[in-house]
Each structure stands twice: as C-alpha cells, then as structure tokens.
C-alpha positions as a Markdown table, in Angstrom:
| # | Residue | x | y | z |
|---|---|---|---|---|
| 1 | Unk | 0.0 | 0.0 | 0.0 |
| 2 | Unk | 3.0 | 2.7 | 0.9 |
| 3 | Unk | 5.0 | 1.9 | -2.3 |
| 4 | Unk | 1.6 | 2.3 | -4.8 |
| 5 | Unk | 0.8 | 5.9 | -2.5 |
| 6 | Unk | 3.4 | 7.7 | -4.1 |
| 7 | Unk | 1.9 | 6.5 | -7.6 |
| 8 | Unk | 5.2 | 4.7 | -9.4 |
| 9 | Unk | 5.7 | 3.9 | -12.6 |
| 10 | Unk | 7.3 | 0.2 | -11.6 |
| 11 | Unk | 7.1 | -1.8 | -8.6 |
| 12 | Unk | 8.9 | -4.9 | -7.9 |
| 13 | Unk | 6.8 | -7.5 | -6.7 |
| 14 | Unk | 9.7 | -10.2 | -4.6 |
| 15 | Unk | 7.1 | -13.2 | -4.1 |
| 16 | Unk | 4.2 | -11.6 | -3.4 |
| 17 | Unk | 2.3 | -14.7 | -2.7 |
| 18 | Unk | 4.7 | -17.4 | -1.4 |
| 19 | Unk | 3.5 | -17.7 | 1.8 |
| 20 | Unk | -0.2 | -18.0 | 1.0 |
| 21 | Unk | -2.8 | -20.1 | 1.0 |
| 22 | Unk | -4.1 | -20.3 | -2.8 |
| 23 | Unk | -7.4 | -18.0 | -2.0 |
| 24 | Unk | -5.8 | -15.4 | -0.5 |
| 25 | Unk | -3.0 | -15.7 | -3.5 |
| 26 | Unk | -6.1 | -15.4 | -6.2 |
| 27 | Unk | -7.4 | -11.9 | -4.1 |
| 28 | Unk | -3.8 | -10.3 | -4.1 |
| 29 | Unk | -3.1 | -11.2 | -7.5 |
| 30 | Unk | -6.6 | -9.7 | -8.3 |
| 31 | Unk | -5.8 | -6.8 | -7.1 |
| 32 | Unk | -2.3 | -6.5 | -8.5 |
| 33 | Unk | -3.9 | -6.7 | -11.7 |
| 34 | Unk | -6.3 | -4.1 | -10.8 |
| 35 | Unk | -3.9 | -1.5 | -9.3 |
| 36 | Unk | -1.7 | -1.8 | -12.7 |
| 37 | Unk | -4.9 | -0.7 | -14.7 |
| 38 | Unk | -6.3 | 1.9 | -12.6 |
| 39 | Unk | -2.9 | 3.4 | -11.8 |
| 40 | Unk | -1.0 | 2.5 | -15.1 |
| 41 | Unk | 1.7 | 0.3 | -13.1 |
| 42 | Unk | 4.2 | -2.2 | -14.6 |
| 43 | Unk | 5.4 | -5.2 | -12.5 |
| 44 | Unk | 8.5 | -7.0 | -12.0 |
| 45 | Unk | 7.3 | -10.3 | -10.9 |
| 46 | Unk | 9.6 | -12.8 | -9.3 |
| 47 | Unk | 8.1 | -15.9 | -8.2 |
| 48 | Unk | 9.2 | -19.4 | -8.0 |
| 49 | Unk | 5.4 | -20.0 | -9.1 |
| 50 | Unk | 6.0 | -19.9 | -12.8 |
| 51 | Unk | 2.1 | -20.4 | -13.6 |
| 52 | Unk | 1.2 | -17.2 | -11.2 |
| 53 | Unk | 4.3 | -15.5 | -13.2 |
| 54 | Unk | 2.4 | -16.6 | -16.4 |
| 55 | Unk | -0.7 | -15.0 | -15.2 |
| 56 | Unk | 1.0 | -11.7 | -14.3 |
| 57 | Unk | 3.5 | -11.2 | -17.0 |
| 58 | Unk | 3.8 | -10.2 | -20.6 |
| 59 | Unk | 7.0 | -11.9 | -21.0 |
| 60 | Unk | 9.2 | -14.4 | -18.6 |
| 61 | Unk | 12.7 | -14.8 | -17.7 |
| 62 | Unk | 13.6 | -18.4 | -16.2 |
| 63 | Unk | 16.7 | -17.8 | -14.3 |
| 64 | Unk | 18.7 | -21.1 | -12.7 |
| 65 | Unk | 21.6 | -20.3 | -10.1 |
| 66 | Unk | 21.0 | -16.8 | -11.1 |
| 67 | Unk | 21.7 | -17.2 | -14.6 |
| 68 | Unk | 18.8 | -16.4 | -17.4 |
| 69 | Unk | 18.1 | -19.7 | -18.8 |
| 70 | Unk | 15.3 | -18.4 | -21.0 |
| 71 | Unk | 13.2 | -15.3 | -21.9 |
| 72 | Unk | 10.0 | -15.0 | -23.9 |
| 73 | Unk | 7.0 | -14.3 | -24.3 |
| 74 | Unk | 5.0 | -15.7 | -21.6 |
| 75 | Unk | 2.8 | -18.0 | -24.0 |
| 76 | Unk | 5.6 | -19.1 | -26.0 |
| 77 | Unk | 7.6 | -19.8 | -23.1 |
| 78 | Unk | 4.3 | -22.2 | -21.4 |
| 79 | Unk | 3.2 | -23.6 | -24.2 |
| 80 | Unk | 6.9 | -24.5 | -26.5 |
| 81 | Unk | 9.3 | -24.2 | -23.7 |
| 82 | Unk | 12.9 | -24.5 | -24.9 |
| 83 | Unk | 15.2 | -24.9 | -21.9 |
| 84 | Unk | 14.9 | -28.3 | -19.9 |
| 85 | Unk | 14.7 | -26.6 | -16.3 |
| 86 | Unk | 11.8 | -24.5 | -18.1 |
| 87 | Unk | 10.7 | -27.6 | -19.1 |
| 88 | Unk | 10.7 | -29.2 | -15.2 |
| 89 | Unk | 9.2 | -25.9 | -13.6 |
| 90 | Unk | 6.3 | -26.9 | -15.8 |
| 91 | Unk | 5.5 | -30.3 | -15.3 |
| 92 | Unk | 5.5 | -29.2 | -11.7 |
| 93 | Unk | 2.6 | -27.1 | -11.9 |
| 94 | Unk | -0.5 | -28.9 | -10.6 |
| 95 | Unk | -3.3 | -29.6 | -12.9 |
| 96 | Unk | -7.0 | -27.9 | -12.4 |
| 97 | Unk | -8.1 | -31.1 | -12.5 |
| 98 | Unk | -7.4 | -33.5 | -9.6 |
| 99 | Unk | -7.9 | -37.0 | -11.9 |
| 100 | Unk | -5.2 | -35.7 | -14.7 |
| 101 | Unk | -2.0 | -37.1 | -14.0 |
| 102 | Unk | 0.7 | -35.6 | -16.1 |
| 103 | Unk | 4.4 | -36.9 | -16.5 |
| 104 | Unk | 6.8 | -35.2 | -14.2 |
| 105 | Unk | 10.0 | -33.7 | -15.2 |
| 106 | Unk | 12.0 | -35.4 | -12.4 |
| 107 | Unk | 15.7 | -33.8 | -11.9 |
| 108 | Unk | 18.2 | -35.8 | -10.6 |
| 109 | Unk | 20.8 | -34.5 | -7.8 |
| 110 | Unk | 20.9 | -31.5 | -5.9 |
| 111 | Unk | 21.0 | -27.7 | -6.4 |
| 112 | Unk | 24.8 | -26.9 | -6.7 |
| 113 | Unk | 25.8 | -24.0 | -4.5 |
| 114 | Unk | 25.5 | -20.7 | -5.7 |
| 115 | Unk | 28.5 | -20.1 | -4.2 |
| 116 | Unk | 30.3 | -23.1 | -5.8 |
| 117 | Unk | 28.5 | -22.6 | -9.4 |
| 118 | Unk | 30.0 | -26.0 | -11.6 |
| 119 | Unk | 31.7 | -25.0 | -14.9 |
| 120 | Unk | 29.9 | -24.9 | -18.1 |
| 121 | Unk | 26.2 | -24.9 | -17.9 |
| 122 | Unk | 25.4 | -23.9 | -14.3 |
| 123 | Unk | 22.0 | -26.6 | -15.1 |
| 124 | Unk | 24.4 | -29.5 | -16.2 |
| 125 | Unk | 24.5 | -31.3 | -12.8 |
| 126 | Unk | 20.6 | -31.9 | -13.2 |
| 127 | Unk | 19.9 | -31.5 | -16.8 |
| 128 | Unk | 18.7 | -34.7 | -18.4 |
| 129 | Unk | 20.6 | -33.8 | -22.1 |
| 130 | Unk | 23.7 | -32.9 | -20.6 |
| 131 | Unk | 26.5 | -33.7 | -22.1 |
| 132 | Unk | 30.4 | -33.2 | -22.3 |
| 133 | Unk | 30.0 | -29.8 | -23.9 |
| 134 | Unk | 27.5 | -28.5 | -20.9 |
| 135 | Unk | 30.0 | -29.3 | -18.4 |
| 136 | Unk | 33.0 | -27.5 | -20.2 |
| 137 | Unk | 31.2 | -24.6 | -22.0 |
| 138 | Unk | 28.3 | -22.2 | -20.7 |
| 139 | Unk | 25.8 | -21.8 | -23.5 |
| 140 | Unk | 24.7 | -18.1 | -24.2 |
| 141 | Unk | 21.8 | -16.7 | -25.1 |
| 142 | Unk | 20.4 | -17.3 | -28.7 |
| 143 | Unk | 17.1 | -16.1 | -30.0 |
| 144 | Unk | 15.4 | -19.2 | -31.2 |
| 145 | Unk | 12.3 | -16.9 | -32.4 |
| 146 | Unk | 11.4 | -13.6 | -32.3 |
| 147 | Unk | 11.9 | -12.6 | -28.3 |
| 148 | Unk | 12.3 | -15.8 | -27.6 |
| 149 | Unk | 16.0 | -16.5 | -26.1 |
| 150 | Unk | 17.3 | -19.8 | -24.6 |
| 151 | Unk | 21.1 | -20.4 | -23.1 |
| 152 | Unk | 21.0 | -24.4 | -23.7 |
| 153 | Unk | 23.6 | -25.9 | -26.1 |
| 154 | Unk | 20.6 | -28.4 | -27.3 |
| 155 | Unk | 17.4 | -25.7 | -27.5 |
C-alpha cells in the first residue's frame, strides 16, 4: 500500500504470494492486476510460481543459479518451452483437475551452490541432455524466435 501511494511507474513485486494459501494468493493477485490498470503500473514479478508468473507477465525470464536460462513471451515460453529446467518448472505445476495425472520432469541430484556454481552450464548437474559440452562450455543466449531467447547448447 505505501510503495503504490506515491503513484510509481514500476514496482517490484519479490514473491508476493509465497507464503499464502491459494485464496488469499487469487485476491492479491486480483488486485495487482487491478492496481496496474487503474494506476497505469508495470510489474517485475519474481516468483518461484511460474504459472502465477504466467498469469502476471507479458513476457518471462527463467533464471537457474542466477543465470537467465530463458526469456519470452509468456505464451511461447508455457506452451513451447525450450530450456529443460523450463521444461521441469512446468510439469510441476499442478493440474485444475485433480484425476489428470501428467508426467513429471524429475531432476536428478541437488541444487549446486550458488556459491560453488560447476563450470559450463550452471544446469548440467541436473539436466537430463547434458552432455560433455554442458559441463565444459556455458551456452549463451540465442534467440530461437522472435523474443524468444534460450542459453541451452541443445534448445
């Protein structure tokens, strides 16, 4: 409430909703939405919830041991994502429908430290295409369509 008083231009929204239950997540979210069309606000989102993100955000950036793993538009990046921890963020979403079952991305391993980032592709450890390239070489950004950028050697 302070930071939209003095009517900004951007606010950056650090998980907003983490620690809530969903209903109260759907009313702040609700009104996020509604406070960036009545007061002409733009959000930076950041959310470990990448289907909330989705809901929030024109475009997405996927960042994995604070590297940007992919950016896009926010349908193209749900719908045709091109970067396998994308890939596992999404198959972790629930489904709507509680008798769905969808196949889960599974990782293998651990989250390397941040601190102690392994050469090459900082997703390698985990990815499931990894391979001696990934561990040697950190892949940059490419566009792979218009604004959509990936930093996998396989994308």
């Amino acid at each position: 409430a302070r930071s939209i008083s003095v009517k900004p231009r951007l606010v950056i929204c650090d998980e907003p909703t983490s620690a809530l239950d969903v209903s109260v997540q759907s009313q702040i979210i609700n009104l996020l939405q509604d406070l960036k069309v009545e007061n002409d606000i733009s959000y930076i989102f950041i959310s470990h919830n990448i289907a909330v993100t989705a809901f929030m955000s024109h475009r997405i950036g996927v960042m994995y041991l604070g590297k940007m793993v992919e950016i896009g538009p926010s349908k193209a990046v749900l719908n045709a994502p091109k970067h396998p921890y994308t890939v596992a963020l999404l198959a972790a979403v629930p489904e709507k429908d509680p008798t769905t079952r969808k196949e889960r991305a599974r990782l293998a391993g651990d989250i390397p430290s941040p601190i102690d980032r392994p050469a090459g592709c900082p997703f390698h450890p985990r990815c499931p295409l990894a391979a001696d390239i990934c561990r040697t070489d950190p892949p940059l950004l490419r566009e792979l369509a218009p604004g959509h950028t990936v930093a996998c050697h396989f994308a």
